[in-house]
Structure formats: C-alpha cells, structure tokens
C-alpha positions in Angstrom: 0.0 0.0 0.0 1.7 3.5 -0.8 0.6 6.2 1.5 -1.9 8.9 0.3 -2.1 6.9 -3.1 -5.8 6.3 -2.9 -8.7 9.1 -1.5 -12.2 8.9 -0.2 -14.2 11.5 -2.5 -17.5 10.5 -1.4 -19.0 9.6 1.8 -22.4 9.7 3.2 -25.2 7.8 5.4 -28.5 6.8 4.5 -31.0 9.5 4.2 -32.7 8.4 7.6 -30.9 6.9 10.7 -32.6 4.7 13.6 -35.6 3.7 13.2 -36.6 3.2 8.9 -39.4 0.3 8.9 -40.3 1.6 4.9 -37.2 -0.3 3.5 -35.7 -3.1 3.0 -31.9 -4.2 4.1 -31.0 -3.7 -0.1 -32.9 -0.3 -0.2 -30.9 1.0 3.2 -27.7 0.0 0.8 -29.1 1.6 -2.1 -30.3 4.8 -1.0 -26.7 5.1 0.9 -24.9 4.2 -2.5 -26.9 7.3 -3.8 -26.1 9.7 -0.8 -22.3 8.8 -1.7 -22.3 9.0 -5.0 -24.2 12.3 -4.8 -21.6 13.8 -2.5 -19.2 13.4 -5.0 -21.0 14.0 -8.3 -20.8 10.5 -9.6 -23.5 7.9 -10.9 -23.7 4.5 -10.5 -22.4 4.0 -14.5 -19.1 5.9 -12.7 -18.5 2.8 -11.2 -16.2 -0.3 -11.5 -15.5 -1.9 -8.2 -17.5 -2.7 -5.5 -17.6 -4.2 -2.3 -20.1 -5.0 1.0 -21.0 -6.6 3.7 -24.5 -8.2 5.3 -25.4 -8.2 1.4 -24.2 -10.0 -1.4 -21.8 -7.4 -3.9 -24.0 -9.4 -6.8 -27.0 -8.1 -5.3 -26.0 -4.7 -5.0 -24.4 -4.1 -8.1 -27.3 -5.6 -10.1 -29.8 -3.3 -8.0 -27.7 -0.2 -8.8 -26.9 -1.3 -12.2 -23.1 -1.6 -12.1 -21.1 -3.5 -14.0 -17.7 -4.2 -12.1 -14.5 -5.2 -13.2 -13.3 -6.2 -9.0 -15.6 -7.6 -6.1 -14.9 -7.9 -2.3 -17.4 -9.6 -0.6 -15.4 -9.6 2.3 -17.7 -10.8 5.7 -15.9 -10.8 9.2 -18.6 -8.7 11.3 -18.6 -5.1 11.7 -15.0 -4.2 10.6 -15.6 -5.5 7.1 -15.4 -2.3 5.6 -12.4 -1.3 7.3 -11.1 -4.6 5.2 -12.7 -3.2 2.2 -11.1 -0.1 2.0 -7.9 -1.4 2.8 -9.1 -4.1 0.1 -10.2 -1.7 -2.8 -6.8 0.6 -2.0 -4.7 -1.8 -3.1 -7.2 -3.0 -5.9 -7.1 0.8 -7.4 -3.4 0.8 -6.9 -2.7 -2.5 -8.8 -5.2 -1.0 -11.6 -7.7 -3.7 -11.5 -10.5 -1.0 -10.8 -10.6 2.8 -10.8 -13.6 4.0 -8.8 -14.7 1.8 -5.9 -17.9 2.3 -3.9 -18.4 0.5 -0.6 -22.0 0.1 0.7 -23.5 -0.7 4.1 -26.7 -0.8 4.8 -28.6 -3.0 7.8 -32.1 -2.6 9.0 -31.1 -3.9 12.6 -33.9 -2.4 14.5 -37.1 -3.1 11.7 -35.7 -6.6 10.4 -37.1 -6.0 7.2 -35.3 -8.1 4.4 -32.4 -9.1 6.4 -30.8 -12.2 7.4 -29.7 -14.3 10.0 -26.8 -15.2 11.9 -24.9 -18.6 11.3 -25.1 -20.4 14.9 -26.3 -24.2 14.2 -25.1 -26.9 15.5 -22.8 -27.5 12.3 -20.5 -24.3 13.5 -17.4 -24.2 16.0 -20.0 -22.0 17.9 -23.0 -23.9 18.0 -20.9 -27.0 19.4 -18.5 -25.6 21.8 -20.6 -22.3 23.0 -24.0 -22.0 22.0 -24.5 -24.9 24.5 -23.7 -23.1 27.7 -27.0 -20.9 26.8 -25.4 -17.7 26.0 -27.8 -15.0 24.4 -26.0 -13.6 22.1 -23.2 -10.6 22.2 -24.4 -9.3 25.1 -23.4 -12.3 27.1 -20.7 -13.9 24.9 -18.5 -10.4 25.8 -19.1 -11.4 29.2 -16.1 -13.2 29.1 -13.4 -11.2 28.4 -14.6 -8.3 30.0 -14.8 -9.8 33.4 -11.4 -11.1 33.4 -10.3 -7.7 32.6 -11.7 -6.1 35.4 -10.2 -8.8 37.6 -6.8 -8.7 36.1 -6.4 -5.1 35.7 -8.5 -3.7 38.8 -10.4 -1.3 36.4 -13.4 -0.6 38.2 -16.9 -0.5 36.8 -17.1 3.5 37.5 -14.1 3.1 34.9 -16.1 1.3 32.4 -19.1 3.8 32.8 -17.2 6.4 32.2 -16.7 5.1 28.3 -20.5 5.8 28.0 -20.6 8.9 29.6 -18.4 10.6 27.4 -19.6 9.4 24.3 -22.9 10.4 25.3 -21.5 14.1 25.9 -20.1 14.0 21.9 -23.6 12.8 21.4 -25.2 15.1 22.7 -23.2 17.5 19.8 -24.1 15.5 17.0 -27.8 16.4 15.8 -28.4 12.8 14.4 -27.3 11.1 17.1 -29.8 8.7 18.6 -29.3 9.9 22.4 -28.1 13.3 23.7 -29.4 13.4 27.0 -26.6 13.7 29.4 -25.5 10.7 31.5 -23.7 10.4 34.9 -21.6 7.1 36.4 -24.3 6.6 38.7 -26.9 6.6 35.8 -24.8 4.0 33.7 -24.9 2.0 36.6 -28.5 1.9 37.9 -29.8 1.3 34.4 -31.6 -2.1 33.5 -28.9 -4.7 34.4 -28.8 -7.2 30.5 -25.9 -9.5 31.6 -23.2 -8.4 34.3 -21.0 -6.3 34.1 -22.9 -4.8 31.4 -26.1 -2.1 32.2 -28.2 -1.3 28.7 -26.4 1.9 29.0 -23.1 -0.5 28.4 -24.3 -1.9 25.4 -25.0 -0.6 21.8 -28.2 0.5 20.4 -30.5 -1.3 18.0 -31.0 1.0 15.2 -31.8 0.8 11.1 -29.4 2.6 8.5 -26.5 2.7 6.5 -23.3 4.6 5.1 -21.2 4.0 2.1 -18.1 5.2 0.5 -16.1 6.0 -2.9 -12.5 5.9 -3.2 -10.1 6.4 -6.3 -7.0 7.5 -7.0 -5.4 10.2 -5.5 -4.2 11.7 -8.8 -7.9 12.4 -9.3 -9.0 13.7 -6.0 -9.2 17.0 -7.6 -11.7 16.4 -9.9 -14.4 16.3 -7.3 -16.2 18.7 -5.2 -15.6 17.4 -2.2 -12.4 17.4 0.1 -10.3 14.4 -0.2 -9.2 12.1 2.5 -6.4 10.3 1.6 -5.8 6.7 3.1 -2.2 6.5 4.1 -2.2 3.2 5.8 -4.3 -0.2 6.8 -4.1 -3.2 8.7 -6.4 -6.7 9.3 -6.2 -9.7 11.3 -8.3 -12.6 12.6 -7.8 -14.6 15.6 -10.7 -16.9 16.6 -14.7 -17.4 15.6 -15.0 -18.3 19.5 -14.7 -16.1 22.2 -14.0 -18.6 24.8 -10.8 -19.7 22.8 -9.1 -16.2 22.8 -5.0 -16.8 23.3 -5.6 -13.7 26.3 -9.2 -12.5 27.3 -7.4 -9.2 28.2 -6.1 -8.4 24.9 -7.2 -8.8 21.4 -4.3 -10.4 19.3 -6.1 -9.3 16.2 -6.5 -5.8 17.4 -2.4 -5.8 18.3 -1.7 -7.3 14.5 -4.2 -5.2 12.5 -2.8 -1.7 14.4 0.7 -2.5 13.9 0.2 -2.8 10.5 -2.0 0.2 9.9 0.8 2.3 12.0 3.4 0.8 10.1 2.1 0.7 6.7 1.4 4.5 7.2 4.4 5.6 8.6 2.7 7.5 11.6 3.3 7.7 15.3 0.8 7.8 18.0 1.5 11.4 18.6 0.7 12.1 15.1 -2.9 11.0 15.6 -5.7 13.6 16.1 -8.7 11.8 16.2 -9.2 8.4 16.8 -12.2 5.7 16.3 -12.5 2.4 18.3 -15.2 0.1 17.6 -17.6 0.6 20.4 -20.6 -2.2 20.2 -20.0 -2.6 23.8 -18.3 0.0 27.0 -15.1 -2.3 27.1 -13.9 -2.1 23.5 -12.7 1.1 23.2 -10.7 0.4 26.5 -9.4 -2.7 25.0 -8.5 -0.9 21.5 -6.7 2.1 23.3 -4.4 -0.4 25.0 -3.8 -3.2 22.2 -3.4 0.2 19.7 -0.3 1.1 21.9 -2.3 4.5 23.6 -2.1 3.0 26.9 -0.1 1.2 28.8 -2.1 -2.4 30.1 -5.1 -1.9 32.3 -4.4 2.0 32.3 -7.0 3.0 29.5 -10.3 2.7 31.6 -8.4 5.4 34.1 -7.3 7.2 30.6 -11.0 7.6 29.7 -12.3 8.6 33.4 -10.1 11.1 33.8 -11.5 12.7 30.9 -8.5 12.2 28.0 -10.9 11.6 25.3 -13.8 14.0 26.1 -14.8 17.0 24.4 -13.0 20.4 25.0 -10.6 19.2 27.2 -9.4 15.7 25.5 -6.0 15.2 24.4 -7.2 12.3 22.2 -10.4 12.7 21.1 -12.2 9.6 20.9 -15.5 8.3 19.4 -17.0 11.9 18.2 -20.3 10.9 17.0 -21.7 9.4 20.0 -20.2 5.7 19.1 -22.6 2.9 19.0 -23.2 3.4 22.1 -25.5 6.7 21.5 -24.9 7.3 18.0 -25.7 4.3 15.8 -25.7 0.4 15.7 -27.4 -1.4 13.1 -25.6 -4.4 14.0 -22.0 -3.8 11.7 -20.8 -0.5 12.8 -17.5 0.3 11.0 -18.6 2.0 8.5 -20.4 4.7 10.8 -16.6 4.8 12.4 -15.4 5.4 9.1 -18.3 8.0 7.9 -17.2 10.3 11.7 -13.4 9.5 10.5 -14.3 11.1 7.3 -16.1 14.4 8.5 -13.6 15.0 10.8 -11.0 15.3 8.2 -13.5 17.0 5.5 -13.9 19.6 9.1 -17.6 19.2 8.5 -18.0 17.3 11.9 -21.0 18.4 14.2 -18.5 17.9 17.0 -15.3 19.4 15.3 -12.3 18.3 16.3 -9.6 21.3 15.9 -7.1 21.3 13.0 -7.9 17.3 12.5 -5.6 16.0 10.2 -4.8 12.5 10.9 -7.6 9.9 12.0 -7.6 6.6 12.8 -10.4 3.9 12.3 -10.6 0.7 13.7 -13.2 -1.8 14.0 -13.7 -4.9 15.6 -15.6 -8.2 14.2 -18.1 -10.4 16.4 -16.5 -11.6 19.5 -13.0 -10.3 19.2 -12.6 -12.4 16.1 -11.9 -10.1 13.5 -10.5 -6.7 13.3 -9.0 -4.0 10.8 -7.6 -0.4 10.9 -7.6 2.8 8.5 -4.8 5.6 9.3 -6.6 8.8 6.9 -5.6 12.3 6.3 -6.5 15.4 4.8 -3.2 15.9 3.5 -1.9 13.1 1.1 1.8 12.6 2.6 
C-alpha cells in the first residue's frame, strides 16, 4: 500500500438513521450508495469496483446497475469495511478498478429483508458455545470483559465512564440517537442485561446505513468534495469463539491489524488527532486504546475517566459521533466509524475536532474475532 495513493471522495449515510421500517436491508444499501455517489458527483455507471457486507456485492451491483470489473465480498462482522477499504486501495493501486464504492446498509432495529446469523449446531459456535445458553453478544462479551476487570482492577465506575463521554459528543451530534446527558451513577443503575454490562453499556439497535467512494489520489481534484487520503491499513483474525481467545485481556487481532496500519502509514501515536474504536459494547474502546499502543495495560479505563478523550478538554479525542453506544448500531458498525473519521478530516464534523488531520479507524468483528484499521488524512503525505 503507498501512502496517500488512494482518496475517499464520497461519503455519506442513509438519508434516515434509527428507526426506517419503509425499506428493505437492499434499499438502506441503495439509497446510501446514492447519498455517496451524490456527495461526490458521480453515478452509478461511474463505477467499476464494488464491495459490502451483510449483502451479497452481486445483489447490490445488479440493484444499482453496475457492471464491475473487482468484487470484495469480504464478511468478518462489523470491521468488514475497514477490510474493504484497505481491500479496494490496493485494488485501485494494482489497476484492477478505478472508482470503488463501498455500501452498508442494515435494517437492525425493523428486520425487514435481512438475514440471520450462522449459529447451528454444524459451526465451531454452535458446538463448543451455544450450549452453555449464552444470548447472544451481550453475554458472549461477558467473558473477556470480566477477566479484565479482575486482572487489571479497572473498576466498573471506569467502564461507565466510556458511555458517559460518548454520550456528551452525542449530545453534539444532531443525528445522534441519544443526547441526553448521562452520569456514572446513571450508567450503573440502568436495567442490568448481563453483568457487568447495564443497557447503558451496550450498543443500540437501530436501522441505517453509510457508504463510500474511493479512487486514485491523482484524481481527487476532480471532485467537489475534500479528499481524504488513506495513508495506511491493517487486518487480522484470531478466533470465531470467544472462549478460545490466546488472552481474554487483549485482542491479538487488534495488536496485529494496528501495527500494520501504523506501520504501513508511517505514523506515530502522537501524530494521531482523532481516533475511532469500535464501540458495540463500554469495554472495546478500552481494549483498543491499549492493544493500539495508547495505553499502557489496564491503564485505558483510568485514561478515559479522567477525561483524556472528552470533548473540550481531551487530548485524544475519541468516538466523536456518539459511538454505537449513542450514536448508531445497526448491528455492523464500522462503516459509521469510518463515515465520523471522514467528516472530521473534510472539518464538516458536528463535533469538530480542531485542525484534524490524521484519524484513525478501527473496527472490531463479532467476538473479538476479527478486526481492521484505517490511518486517513487530509493531506496526502
């Protein structure tokens, strides 16, 4: 991957966010294909490479009408489309495509037109894990988060601290889905789901979308919009099963993917402005800020609390929109990560983060299984 060879020119979500029960999974995709393709002046005939996630890339490009000349169908949970982009960069590099769009779109909330998740008895899931009677993500991240707390001694005023600062960026961000100020003590009294985690601990439910276009750098100038050039990338995998994790306390896939991304872009963490973790649930951005190399082992949940990522007073802002945690989750949330990574860098952010030049992204996939990192910039090099 050269650095800065490859821009985003058009990003954008769907239309509506939250709660969309008038469309399908495929029209959420389709009407955020448009939004991005809008942004940027293109059509859909504009188009030769295309990837997703949730959907089938066939499906897509034979609702949009698009002919491609490169497919990523790439699936590994919510950071797919960190995968893609780093996927489609090196595609548009190696001239197998020119102008790639990446779509996302999930009706979460609704369920209408969407599919189900692979957990029979035939998977390393349903025979190992699914047994033990856990209900899904809620209790599956049970696991490591409770031998993290024991390990580390973060407390849980620690952990609802992750909430409460996201929900103050919320409360910035017009189209977030909660604004409404939040204290420890709130995150803590709220409806218990499965210990440690409150419902205030755990991402929303929601219905939308985002997507992306990215091309060569050579052509960012052709387009109305302000480029944001992708200067590095990483991806890993570790494990489909929680409960076989080499550490519960860190994510080996997180580690691999970030030292790649840093590497690959030639960037040190005191080059980084802005920064997007993955936030389905209140421990993951703790766990990214430590397997990322921010903080030293068990210090990031005292990192957060004392207010290091908030707004106005954070030296490393973290999670601008609101997160998944009051923001958005339709279920994959990268590419929302992605879409926040992007406005801060265009400087069109509800929650502007000051002279905002480098950004990173990364996303994690289902239980700590998957995971993959974007280092952008408004400058190319």
């Amino acid at each position: 991957m050269k650095r800065g060879a490859v821009a985003i020119v058009g990003a954008a979500e769907t239309t509506e966010l939250g709660t969309i029960p008038n469309q399908s999974q495929l029209q959420l995709h389709a009407d955020a294909a448009l939004n991005a393709l809008a942004d940027c002046g293109l059509s859909p005939s504009d188009i030769d490479g295309i990837a997703t996630a949730g959907e089938s890339p066939v499906g897509i490009a034979h609702y949009l009408g698009i002919t491609p000349t490169w497919v990523d169908g790439t699936g590994v949970g919510g950071c797919s489309f960190m995968l893609h982009v780093r996927h489609a960069t090196a595609a548009i590099e190696a001239g197998l495509c020119s102008t790639v769009l990446i779509t996302h779109g999930e009706s979460g909330r609704s369920q209408v037109g969407r599919g189900g998740f692979m957990r029979g008895g035939g998977t390393l899931m349903g025979q190992f894990e699914m047994p033990y009677g856990p209900m899904g993500p809620p209790t599956l991240f049970t696991l490591p988060a409770l031998r993290y707390l024991k390990d580390t001694g973060t407390s849980l005023e620690q952990l609802a601290s992750v909430a409460v600062i996201q929900r103050e960026w919320a409360a910035r961000n017009p189209r977030a889905s909660y604004r409404d100020p939040l204290t420890v003590e709130d995150v803590l009294g709220a409806r218990m789901i499965a210990y440690p985690f409150t419902k205030l601990m755990c991402c929303l439910v929601t219905d939308g979308g985002g997507a992306l276009v990215l091309t060569s750098a050579d052509r960012a100038g052709d387009f109305p919009t302000r480029p944001v050039y992708i200067l590095g990338g990483g991806e890993s995998v570790e494990t489909p099963m929680v409960s076989q994790m080499e550490d519960l306390t860190r994510s080996r896939a997180f580690r691999v993917s970030g030292e790649r991304a840093f590497a690959s872009s030639g960037i040190c963490h005191d080059d980084v402005d802005h920064l997007m973790i993955y936030d389905a649930f209140a421990h993951l951005p703790i766990y990214g800020l430590e397997d990322l190399g921010f903080c030293k082992r068990g210090e990031a949940g005292g990192f957060i609390a004392e207010r290091n990522t908030a707004p106005d007073t954070g030296r490393l802002p973290l999670n601008t929109n609101g997160g998944g945690l009051s923001y958005m989750h339709s279920g994959m949330y990268g590419m929302y990560a992605l879409q926040e990574s992007v406005r801060q860098l265009r400087g069109c952010a509800p929650a502007q983060v000051p002279d905002c030049k480098v950004s990173v992204c990364h996303g994690v996939g289902g239980m700590f299984a998957a995971s993959g990192t974007i280092v952008m910039s408004n400058e190319p090099s």
